[in-house]
C-alpha positions, 0 to 999 in steps of 0.5 A, a space after each residue: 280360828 274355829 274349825 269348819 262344822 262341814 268337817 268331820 274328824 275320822 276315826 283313827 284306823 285300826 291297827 293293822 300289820 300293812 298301816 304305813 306311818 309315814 303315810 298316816 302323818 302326811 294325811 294329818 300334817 297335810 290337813 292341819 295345813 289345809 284348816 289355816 292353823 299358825 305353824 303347824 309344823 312347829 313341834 316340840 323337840 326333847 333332848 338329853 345328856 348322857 346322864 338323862 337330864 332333859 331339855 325341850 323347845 319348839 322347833 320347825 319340821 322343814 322336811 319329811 320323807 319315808 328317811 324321818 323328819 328334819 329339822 335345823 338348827 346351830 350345831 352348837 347350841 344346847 340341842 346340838 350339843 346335846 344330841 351330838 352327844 347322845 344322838 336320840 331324840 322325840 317330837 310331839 305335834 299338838 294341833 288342839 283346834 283338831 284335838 290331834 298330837 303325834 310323837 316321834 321318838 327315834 335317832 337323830 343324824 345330821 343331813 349332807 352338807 348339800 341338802 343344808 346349803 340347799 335349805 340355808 339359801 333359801 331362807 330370807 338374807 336376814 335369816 342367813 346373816 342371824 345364822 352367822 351373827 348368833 352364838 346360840 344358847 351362849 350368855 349375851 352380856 348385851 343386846 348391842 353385842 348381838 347387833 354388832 355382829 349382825 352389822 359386820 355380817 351384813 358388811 362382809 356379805 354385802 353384795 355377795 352369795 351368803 357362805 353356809 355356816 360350817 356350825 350350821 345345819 340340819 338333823 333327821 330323826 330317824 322314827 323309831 316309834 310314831 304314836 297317833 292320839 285323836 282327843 274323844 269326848 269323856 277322855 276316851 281318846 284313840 291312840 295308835 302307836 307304830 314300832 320299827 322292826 327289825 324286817 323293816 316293817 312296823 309293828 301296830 298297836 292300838 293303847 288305851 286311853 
């Protein structure tokens, strides 16, 4: 995919005390989206222990409003583990064709169980069965394991209304600090980053490169 030569990428804004964040990701989430890059929703998401060993992988953003940036996943798993644990996480967006990454950093919560379910059956059955089959980031002693139980989830659902899974939900990290890098030619690259306070506003600051 080449980006289109009629489209020019703008200059980053100042900062500015009255800048809104949220309003700055909507502007370059909704772009990316509009230039036909493969998931651009996906994202990085970093977790650690309570003893600070980290862990990351790439996630899907699902949602995102002025309340943060949701996410789902077994709660289970090595991330749910973690991040109940030790409820902080960050988020990089990288769009390279746009030369444009977001980090999120903040704390995590977990949605309602009504706005889970809502999401859960909107997915594809075969998405809603693998939710139930898979023991995520457990050992799997063999690929026949995992398909015996898809198997006995689609038979005890058959023709009937996918239960949502009670170790199955969404998070919402919560931003605490929301950094905007524009890649510039030499490295001189434009970076803004956006600190919660405690009024409830955000703090602006521009970085050197």
């Amino acid at each position: 995919m080449k980006l289109s030569d009629q489209i020019l990428i703008k200059d980053l804004p100042a900062a500015s005390p009255d800048s809104d964040p949220m309003k700055q990701f909507e502007e370059w989430f909704n772009f990316a989206h509009s230039q036909n890059i493969y998931l651009p929703e996906a994202m990085t998401l970093a977790t650690s222990t309570l003893d600070g060993s980290p862990s990351a992988r790439i996630v899907l953003l699902k949602d995102v409003s002025p309340k943060g940036f949701v996410f789902f996943t077994n709660y289970l798993s090595r991330k749910g583990s973690e991040l109940e644990m030790n409820p902080k996480a960050a988020l990089v967006l990288h769009w390279a064709i746009l030369e444009r990454q977001i980090r999120i950093e903040g704390h995590v919560e977990r949605i309602s169980e009504h706005e889970s379910e809502h999401y859960f059956h909107s997915r594809p059955r075969g998405s809603q069965i693998g939710a139930w089959a898979s023991r995520q980031s457990t050992p799997l002693s063999d690929r026949s394991e995992l398909e015996d139980r898809v198997t006995h989830f689609e038979q005890k659902y058959k023709g009937t209304k996918i239960d949502l899974p009670n170790h199955w939900g969404g998070y919402r990290v919560v931003p605490k600090k929301i950094e905007f890098w524009q890649g510039r030619e030499s490295r001189l690259h434009e970076r803004v980053v956006f600190t919660k306070i405690s009024s409830g506003g955000w703090e602006t600051q521009t970085l050197y490169p």
